[in-house]
C-alpha positions as CSV (number, residue, x, y, z in Angstrom):
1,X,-13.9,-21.9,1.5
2,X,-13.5,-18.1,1.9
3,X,-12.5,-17.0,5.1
4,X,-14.7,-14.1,6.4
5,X,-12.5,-13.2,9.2
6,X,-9.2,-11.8,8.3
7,X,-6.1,-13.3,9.9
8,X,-4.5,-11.8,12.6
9,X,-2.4,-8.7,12.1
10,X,-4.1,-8.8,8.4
11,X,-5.9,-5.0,9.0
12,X,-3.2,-3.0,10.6
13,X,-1.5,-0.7,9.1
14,X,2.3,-1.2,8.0
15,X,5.3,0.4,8.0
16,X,6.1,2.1,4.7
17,X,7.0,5.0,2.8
18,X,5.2,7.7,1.2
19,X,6.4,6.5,-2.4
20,X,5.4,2.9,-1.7
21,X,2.1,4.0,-1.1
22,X,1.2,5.6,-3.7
23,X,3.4,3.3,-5.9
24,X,0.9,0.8,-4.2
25,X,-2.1,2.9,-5.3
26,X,-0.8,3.3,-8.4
27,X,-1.5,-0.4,-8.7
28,X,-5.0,-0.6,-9.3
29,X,-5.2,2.2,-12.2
30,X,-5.3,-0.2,-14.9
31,X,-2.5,0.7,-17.1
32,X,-0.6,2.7,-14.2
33,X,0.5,-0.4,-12.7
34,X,3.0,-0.4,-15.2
35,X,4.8,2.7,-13.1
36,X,5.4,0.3,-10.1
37,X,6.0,-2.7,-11.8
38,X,8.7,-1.4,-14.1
39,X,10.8,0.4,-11.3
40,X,13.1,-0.8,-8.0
41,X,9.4,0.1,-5.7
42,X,8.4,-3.7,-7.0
43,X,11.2,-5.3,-5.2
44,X,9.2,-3.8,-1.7
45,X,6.6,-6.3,0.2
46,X,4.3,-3.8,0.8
47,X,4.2,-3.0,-2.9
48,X,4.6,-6.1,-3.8
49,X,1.8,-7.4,-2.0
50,X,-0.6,-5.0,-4.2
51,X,1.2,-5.4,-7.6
52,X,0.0,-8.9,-7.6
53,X,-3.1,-7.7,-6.2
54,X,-3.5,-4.9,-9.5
55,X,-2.6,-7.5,-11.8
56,X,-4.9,-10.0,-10.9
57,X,-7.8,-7.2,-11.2
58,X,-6.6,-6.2,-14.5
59,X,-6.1,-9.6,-15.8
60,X,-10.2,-10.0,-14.8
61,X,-11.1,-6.1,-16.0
62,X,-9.6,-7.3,-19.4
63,X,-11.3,-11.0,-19.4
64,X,-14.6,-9.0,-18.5
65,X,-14.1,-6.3,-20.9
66,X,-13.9,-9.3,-23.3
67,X,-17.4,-10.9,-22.7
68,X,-18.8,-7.2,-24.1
69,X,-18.0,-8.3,-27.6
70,X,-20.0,-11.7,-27.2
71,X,-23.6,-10.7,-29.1
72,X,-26.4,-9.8,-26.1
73,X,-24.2,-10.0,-23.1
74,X,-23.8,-6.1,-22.9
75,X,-25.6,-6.1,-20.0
76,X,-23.3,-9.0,-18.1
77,X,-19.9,-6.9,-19.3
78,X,-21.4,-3.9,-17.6
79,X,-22.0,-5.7,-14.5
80,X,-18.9,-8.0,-14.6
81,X,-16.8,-4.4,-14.9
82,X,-18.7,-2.8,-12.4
83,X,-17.8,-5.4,-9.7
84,X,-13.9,-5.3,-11.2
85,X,-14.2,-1.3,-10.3
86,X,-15.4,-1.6,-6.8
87,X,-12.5,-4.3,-6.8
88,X,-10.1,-2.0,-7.8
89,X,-11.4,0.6,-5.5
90,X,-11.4,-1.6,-2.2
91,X,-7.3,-2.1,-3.5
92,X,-7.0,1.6,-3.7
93,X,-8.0,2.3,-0.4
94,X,-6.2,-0.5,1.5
95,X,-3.0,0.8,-0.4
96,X,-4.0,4.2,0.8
97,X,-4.4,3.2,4.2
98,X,-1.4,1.2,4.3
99,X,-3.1,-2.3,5.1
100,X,-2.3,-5.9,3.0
101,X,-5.9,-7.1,3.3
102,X,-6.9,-9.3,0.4
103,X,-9.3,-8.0,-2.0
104,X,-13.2,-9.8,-1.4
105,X,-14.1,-12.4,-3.8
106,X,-10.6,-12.9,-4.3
107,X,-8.6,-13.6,-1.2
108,X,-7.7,-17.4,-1.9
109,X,-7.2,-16.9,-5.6
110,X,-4.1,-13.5,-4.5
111,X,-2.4,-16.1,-2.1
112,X,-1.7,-18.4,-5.1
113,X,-1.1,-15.6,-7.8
114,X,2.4,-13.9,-7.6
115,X,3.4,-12.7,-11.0
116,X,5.9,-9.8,-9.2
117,X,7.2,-12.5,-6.5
């Protein structure tokens, strides 16, 4: 069951450097999250942290992207993207604000996912 409180410590901000947040920004920008995951920045936890974040919201933005080409589910593609945008928006801002919160709808599925562990 989703937790709807976030753990302690979970919403304050962390100690990191100017380049590892905005590699961490970087990480929700579809394809840009190539940029972070190709150089040393991935090795960082904050960055980390967001890289598997980005990746699980592309991996879903593609799978979503997908459903468009199914015959009258326009509509649900649409919708299905539009909630992977605000996704990758909440990401954004918790990169840009320097917090490791996990993304909503998604929270248990990130602890299990680390592609960039």
């Amino acid at each position: 069951m989703a937790k709807l409180l976030p753990r302690e410590g979970e919403n304050e901000p962390v100690q990191a450097s100017r380049t590892a947040r905005w590699m961490a920004a970087l990480c929700y920008l579809n394809i840009l999250i190539l940029i972070p995951a190709c150089t040393k920045w991935r090795h960082e936890e904050f960055v980390n942290y967001h890289l598997n974040q980005g990746c699980l919201v592309l991996i879903l933005t593609t799978l979503f992207a997908a459903v468009g080409f199914i015959p009258y589910c326009t509509d649900l593609c649409l919708f299905l993207t539009a909630l992977a945008d605000i996704l990758s928006i909440f990401g954004l801002v918790n990169a840009l604000r320097l917090r490791k919160a996990p993304l909503p709808l998604l929270g248990a599925l990130v602890e299990s996912f680390h592609p960039f562990s």
